[in-house]
Every structure is written in C-alpha cells, then in structure tokens.
C-alpha positions in Angstrom: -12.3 -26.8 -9.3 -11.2 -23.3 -7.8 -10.3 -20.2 -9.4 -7.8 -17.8 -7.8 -6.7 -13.9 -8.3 -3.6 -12.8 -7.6 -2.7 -9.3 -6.3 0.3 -7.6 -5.4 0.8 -5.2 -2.1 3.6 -3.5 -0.4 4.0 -3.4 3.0 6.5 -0.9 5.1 8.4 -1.1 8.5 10.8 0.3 10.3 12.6 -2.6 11.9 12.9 -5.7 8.6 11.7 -7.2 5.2 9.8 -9.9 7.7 7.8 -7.4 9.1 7.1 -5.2 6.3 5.6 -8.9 5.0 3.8 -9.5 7.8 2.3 -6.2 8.4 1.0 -6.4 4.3 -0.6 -9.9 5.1 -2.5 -9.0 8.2 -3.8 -5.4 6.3 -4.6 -7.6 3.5 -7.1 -9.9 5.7 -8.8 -7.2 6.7 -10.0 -6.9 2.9 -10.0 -9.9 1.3 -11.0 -13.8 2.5 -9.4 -16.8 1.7 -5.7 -15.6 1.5 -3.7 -18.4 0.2 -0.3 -17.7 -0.9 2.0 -14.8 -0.6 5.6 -15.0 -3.0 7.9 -12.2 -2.3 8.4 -10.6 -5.3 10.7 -7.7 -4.2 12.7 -6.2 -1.0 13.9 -2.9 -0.9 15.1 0.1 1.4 14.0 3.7 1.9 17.1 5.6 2.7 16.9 9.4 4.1 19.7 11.3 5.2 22.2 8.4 4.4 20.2 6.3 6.9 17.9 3.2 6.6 14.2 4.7 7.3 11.9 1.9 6.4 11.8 -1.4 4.8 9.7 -2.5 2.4 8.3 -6.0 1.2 6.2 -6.4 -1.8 4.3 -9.1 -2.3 2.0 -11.2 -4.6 -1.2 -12.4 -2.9 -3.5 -14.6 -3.8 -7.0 -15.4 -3.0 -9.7 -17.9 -3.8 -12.9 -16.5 -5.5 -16.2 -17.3 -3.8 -19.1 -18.9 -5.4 -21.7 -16.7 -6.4 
C-alpha cells in the first residue's frame, strides 16, 4: 500500500507552456523525492506592454510518502 500527497506549483518561461512545465518539475526535485505524476491543471500568459512576457504552467504534483 502507498500513500501519496499531491501539490500544486507554477512554473514560468519565456519561450512555452512545455517549458514553464519542465522548469517547475526539475525545481520541484530539488525538494521533494519520489515525484510521480504531474497533470496540468492550467496555462496561462503574462502580457506587458501588449506583448507576450512569460508563460506559465501550473501544475499538480504528486509524491509518494516515505516510511517512517
């Protein structure tokens, strides 16, 4: 039996959605072990001066609980 949490993150960048997802997963590792399973929840744009600045991914995570 394994128990799971499930988070959600936002990641940024200024060239696509994919890497926005990418770059959220990778930061992500850095903090947690065991990453399973990331479902895009949302994609959106950050607009400035009528131009496309950044994109942005956000994401549900999840991750398996260790044993104690």
């Amino acid at each position: 039996m394994s128990i799971y949490k499930v988070i959600e993150i936002v990641g940024t960048s200024p060239t696509s959605w994919d890497e926005a997802a990418k770059a959220a997963v990778e930061r992500a590792a850095k903090s947690l072990e065991d990453l399973r399973v990331a479902d895009v929840v949302a994609q959106d744009l950050k607009i400035e001066n009528s131009k496309v600045t950044a994109f942005r991914t956000k994401l549900k995570v999840s991750f398996k609980f260790r044993d104690a």
